[in-house]
C-alpha positions as CSV (number, residue, x, y, z in Angstrom):
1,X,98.5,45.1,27.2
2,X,100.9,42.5,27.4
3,X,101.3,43.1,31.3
4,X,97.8,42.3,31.6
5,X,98.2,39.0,29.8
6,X,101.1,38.4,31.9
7,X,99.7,39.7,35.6
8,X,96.2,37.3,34.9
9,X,98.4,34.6,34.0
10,X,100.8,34.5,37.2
11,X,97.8,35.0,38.8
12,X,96.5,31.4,37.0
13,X,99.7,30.3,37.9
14,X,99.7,30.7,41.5
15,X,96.1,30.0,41.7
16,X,97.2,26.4,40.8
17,X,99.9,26.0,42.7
18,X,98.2,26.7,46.0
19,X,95.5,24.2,44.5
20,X,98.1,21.6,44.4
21,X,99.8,22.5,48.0
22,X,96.6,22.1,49.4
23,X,96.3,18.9,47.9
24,X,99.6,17.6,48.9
25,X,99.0,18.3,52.4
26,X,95.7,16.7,52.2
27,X,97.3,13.8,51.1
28,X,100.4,13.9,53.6
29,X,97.4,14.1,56.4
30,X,95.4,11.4,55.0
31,X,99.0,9.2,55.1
32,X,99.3,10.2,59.0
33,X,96.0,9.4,59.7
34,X,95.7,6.5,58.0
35,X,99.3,4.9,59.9
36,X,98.2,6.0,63.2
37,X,94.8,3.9,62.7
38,X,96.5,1.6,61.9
39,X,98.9,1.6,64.9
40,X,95.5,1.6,67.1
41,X,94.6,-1.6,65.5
42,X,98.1,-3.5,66.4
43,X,97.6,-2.2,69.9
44,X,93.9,-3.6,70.0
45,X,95.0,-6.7,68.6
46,X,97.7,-7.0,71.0
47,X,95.6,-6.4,73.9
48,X,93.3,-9.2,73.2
49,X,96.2,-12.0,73.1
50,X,96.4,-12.5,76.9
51,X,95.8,-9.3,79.1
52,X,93.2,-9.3,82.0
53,X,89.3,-8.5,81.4
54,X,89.5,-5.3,83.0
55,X,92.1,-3.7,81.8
56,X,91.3,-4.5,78.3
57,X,88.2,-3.0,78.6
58,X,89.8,0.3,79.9
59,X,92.1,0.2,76.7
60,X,89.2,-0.5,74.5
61,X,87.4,2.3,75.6
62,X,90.3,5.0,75.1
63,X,90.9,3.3,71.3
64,X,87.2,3.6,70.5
65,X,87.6,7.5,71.7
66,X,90.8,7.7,69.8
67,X,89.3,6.2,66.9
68,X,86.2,8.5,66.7
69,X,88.2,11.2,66.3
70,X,90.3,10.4,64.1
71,X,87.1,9.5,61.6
72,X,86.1,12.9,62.7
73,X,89.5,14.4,61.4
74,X,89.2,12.0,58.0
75,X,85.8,13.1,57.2
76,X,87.1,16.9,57.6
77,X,90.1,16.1,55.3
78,X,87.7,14.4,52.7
79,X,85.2,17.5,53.3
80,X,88.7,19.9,52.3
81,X,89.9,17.6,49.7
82,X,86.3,18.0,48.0
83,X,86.0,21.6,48.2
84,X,89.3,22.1,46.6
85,X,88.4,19.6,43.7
86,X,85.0,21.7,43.4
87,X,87.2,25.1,43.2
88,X,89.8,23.6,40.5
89,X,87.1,22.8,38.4
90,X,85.8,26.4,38.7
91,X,88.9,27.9,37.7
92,X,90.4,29.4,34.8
93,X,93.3,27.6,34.1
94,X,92.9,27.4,30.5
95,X,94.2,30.4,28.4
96,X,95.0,30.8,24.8
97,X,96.2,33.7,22.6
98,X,96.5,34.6,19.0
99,X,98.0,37.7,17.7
100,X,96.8,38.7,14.2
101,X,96.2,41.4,11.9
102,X,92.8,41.2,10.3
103,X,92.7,43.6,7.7
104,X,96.2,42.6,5.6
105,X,97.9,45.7,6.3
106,X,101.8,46.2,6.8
107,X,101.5,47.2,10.3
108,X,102.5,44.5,12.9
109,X,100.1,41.6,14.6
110,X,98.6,44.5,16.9
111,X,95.4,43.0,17.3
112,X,94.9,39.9,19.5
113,X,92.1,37.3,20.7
114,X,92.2,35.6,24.3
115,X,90.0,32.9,25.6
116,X,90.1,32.2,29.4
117,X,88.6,29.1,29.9
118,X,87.6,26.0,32.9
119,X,87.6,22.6,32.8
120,X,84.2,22.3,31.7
121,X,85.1,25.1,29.0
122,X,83.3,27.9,30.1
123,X,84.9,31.5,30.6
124,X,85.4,34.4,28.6
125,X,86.6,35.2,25.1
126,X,89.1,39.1,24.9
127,X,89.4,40.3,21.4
128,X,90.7,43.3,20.1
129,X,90.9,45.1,17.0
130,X,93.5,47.5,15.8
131,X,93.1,49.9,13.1
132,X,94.3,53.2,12.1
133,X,91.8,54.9,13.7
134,X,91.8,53.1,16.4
135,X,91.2,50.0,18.6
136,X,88.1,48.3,19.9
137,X,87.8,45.4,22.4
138,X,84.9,43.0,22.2
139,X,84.2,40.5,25.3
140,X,82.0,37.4,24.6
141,X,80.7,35.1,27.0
142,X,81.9,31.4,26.0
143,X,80.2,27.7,27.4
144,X,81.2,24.4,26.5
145,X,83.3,25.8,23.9
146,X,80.8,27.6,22.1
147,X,80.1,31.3,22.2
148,X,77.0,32.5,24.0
149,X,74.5,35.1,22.0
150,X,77.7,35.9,19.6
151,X,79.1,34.6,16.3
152,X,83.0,34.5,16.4
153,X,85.4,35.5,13.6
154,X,88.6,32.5,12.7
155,X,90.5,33.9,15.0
156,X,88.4,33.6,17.9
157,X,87.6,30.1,17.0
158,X,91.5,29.0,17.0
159,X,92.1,30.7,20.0
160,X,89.5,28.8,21.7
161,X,91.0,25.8,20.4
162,X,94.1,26.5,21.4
163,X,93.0,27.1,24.8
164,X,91.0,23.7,25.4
């Protein structure tokens, strides 16, 4: 059980880190962009203190071209950099556990409660219940918090806590 616990979370943990590559390298390509526009508009400006008529309007014409698309590639990199905000949001990257024994005997903490959860806490809520005879796993549905159609035990409610 605990391999499961620990395979979903590396899985949350890579699932953020590629969310935050992503975003550095948005960032690193907004930087370029934003220098090499800038490098466009000293060569404009340049070009108007003193050249001829005709050749300025040649050089104009291949800035305006140059320019275009690199608005085209800034609009794709704010397109990208939206879609990954959109997806981090969706994620669960929100977990909490609490090991317990609910019914006071000697036995270990067998029995557990997991809530995996998203920013707007929403996700899931694992419990499990170990007894002599055996042990049963509940799954509740969780949003904003609060448990969906179900009532939760203490337990459940910390571990939700825990996990916002």
């Amino acid at each position: 059980m605990t391999e499961f616990f620990s395979t979903h979370q590396n899985l949350f943990a890579i699932l953020t880190i590629v969310t935050f590559v992503l975003s550095l390298i948005t960032i690193v390509i907004t930087i370029l962009l934003v220098i090499t526009t800038k490098k466009l508009r000293a060569t404009t400006k340049a070009l108007f203190a003193g050249k001829k008529g005709v050749d300025l309007e040649e050089v104009i014409l291949q800035n305006n071209t140059k320019i275009s698309e690199l608005d085209t590639e800034i609009q794709e990199l704010f397109n990208i950099s939206n879609t990954i905000h959109k997806q981090a949001h969706k994620s669960l990257h929100k977990v909490g556990l609490i090991r317990f024994n609910p019914f006071g005997e000697r036995a270990g903490n067998q029995s557990f409660a997991v809530a995996f959860l998203n920013s707007a806490d929403d996700g899931i809520l694992i419990s499990s219940l170990h007894t002599r005879e055996g042990t049963r796993v509940y799954t509740k549905q969780i949003k904003e918090g609060q448990p969906v159609n179900n009532e939760l035990t203490q337990e459940e409610k910390n571990v939700i806590t825990n996990a916002q």
